[in-house]
C-alpha positions in Angstrom: 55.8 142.6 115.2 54.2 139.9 116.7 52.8 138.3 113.4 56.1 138.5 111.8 57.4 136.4 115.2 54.9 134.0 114.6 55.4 133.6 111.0 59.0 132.9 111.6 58.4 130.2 114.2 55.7 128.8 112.3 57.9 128.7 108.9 60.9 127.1 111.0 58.8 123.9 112.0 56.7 123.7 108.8 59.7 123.8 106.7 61.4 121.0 109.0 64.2 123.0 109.9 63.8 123.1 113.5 66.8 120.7 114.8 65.5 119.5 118.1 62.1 118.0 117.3 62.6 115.8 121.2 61.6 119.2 122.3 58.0 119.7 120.1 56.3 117.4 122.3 57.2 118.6 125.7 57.2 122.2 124.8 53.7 121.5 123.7 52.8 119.8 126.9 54.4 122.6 129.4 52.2 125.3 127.0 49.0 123.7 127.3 48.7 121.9 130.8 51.4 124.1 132.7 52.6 121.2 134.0 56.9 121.2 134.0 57.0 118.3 135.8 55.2 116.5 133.3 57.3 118.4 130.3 60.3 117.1 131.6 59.7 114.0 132.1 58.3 113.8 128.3 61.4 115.1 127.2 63.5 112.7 129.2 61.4 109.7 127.8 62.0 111.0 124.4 65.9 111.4 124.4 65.9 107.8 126.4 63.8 105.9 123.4 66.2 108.3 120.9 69.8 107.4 122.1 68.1 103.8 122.6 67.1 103.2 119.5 67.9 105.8 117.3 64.5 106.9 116.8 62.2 109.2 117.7 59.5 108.2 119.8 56.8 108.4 117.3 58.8 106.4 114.5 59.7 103.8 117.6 55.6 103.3 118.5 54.9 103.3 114.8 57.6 100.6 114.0 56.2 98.7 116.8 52.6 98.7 115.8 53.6 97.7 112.4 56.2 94.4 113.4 52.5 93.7 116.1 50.5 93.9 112.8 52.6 92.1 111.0 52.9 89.4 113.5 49.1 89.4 114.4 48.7 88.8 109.9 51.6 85.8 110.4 49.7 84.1 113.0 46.6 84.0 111.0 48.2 82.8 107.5 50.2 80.0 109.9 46.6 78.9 111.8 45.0 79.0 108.4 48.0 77.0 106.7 47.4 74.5 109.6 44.0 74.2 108.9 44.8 73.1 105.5 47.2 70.9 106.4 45.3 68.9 108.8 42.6 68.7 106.0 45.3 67.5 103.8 46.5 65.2 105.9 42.8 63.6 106.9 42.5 63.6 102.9 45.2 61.5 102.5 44.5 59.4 105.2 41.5 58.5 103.7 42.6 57.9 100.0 45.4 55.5 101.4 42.7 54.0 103.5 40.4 53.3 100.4 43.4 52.1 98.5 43.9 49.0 101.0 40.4 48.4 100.9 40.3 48.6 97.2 43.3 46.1 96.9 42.0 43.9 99.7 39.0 43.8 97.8 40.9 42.9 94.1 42.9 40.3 96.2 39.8 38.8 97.4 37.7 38.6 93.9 41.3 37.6 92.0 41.6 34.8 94.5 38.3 33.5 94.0 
């Protein structure tokens, strides 16, 4: 009897069918450390951050790691893009720079 329990809870949250998956984590927590206090308040956090953002609290920390990523990968491109634009920038500098000079020079040798 007791397999046949087990199999049947085990088959419900394998097969995704069990409806309230804010409870996993807390039930989880209350089995392993005893701890109801601690149960609760996991399940309180976890319907806040659900009716907040209409996720559950894994999807919510994933999404944020990713848009962190994301923004840690943007700031590199946009320091590297700077890099090359300040390169650019002295490059062109120059060449203008040795353009002058180069017509200074012509204006000097024409006019002599």
């Amino acid at each position: 009897m007791k397999k046949l329990f087990l199999s049947l809870i085990l088959l419900t949250f394998l097969t995704g069918c069990f409806q309230s998956t804010a409870m996993v984590g807390p039930t989880m927590t209350l089995v392993s450390s005893g701890n109801l206090g601690h149960a609760f308040g996991t399940y309180l956090t976890n319907q806040a951050v659900e009716n907040e953002t209409g996720m559950q609290t894994h999807e919510f920390i994933v999404k944020k790691v990713e848009e962190q990523q994301i923004k840690t990968k943007d700031y590199k491109i946009n320091k590297e893009l700077s890099k090359i634009l300040e390169n650019n920038i002295e490059h062109k500098q120059l060449v203008i720079l040795l353009q002058n000079n180069i017509k200074k020079t012509r204006n000097v040798i024409n006019s002599n």
